[in-house]
C-alpha positions in Angstrom: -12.4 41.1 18.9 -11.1 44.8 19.8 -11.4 44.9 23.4 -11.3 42.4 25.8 -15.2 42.6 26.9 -18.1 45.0 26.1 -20.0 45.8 29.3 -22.7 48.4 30.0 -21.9 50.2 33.2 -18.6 50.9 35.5 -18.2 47.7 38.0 -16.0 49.7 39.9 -16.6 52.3 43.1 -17.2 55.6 42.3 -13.5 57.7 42.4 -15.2 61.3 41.3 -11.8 62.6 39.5 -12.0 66.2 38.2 -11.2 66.5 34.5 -7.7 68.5 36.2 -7.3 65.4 38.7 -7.2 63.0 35.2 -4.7 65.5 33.7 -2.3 64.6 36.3 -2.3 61.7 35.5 0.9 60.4 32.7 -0.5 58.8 29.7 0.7 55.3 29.2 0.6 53.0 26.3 -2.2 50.4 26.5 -3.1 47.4 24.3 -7.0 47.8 23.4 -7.5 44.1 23.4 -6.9 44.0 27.3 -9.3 47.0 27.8 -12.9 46.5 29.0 -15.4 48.9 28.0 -17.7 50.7 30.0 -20.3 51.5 27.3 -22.3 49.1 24.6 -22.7 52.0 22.2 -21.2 55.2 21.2 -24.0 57.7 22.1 -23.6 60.8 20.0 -24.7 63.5 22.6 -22.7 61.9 25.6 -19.7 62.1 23.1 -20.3 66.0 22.7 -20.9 66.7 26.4 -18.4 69.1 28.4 -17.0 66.5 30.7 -15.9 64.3 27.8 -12.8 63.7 26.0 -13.7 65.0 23.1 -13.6 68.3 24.1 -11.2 68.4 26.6 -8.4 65.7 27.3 -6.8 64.6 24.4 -6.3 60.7 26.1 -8.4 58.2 27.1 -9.6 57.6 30.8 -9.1 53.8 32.0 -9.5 52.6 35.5 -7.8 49.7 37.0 -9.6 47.9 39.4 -9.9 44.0 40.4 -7.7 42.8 37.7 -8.9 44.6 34.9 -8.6 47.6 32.8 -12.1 49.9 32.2 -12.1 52.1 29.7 -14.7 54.8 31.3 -13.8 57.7 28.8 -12.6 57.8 25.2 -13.9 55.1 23.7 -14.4 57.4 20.9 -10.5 57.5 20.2 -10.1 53.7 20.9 -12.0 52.9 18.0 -10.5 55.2 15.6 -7.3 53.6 16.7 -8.7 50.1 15.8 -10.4 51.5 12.6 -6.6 52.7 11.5 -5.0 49.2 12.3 -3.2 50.5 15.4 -3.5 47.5 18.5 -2.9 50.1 21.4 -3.4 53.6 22.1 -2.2 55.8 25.5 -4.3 56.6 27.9 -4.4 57.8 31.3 -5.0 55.2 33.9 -6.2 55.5 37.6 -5.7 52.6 39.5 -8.0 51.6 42.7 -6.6 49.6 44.9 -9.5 50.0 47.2 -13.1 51.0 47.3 -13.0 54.9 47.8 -15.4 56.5 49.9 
């Protein structure tokens, strides 16, 4: 198994970050096999939309909630990572503490 879990859909409150708000953020190394995923499938015309990561940030988007890790943007570059053998990539992880409003 790559990931930890495949779900379809973000469990976690809404946190509307800016694609500048994410850049702030420090990439850090993760482990793909801890990482929960956010989308079933790889969708070819989400993957080429403005907002995504394939355009713009060059690092994943993960959020940390409730004990686990949600990969929300980038799956994209996770799975090249697994494709090439590698067990981790960096990405840029927001952590909720508590439902934002």
């Amino acid at each position: 198994m790559i990931f930890r879990a495949v779900r379809d859909g973000r469990p976690y409150p809404e946190h509307n970050l800016t694609l500048k708000q994410w850049a702030e953020i420090p990439p850090r190394p993760l482990r793909l096999d801890q990482m929960i995923t956010t989308k079933r499938e790889l969708a070819l015309d989400k993957l080429l939309a403005e907002d995504s990561t394939f355009y713009g940030d060059l690092f994943p988007h993960v959020v940390q909630w409730n004990g686990g890790l949600y990969l929300e943007d980038g799956l994209h570059r996770a799975l090249r990572a697994a494709l090439q053998q590698r067990n981790q990539i960096h990405a840029r992880v927001l952590v909720l503490s508590e439902p934002i409003e």
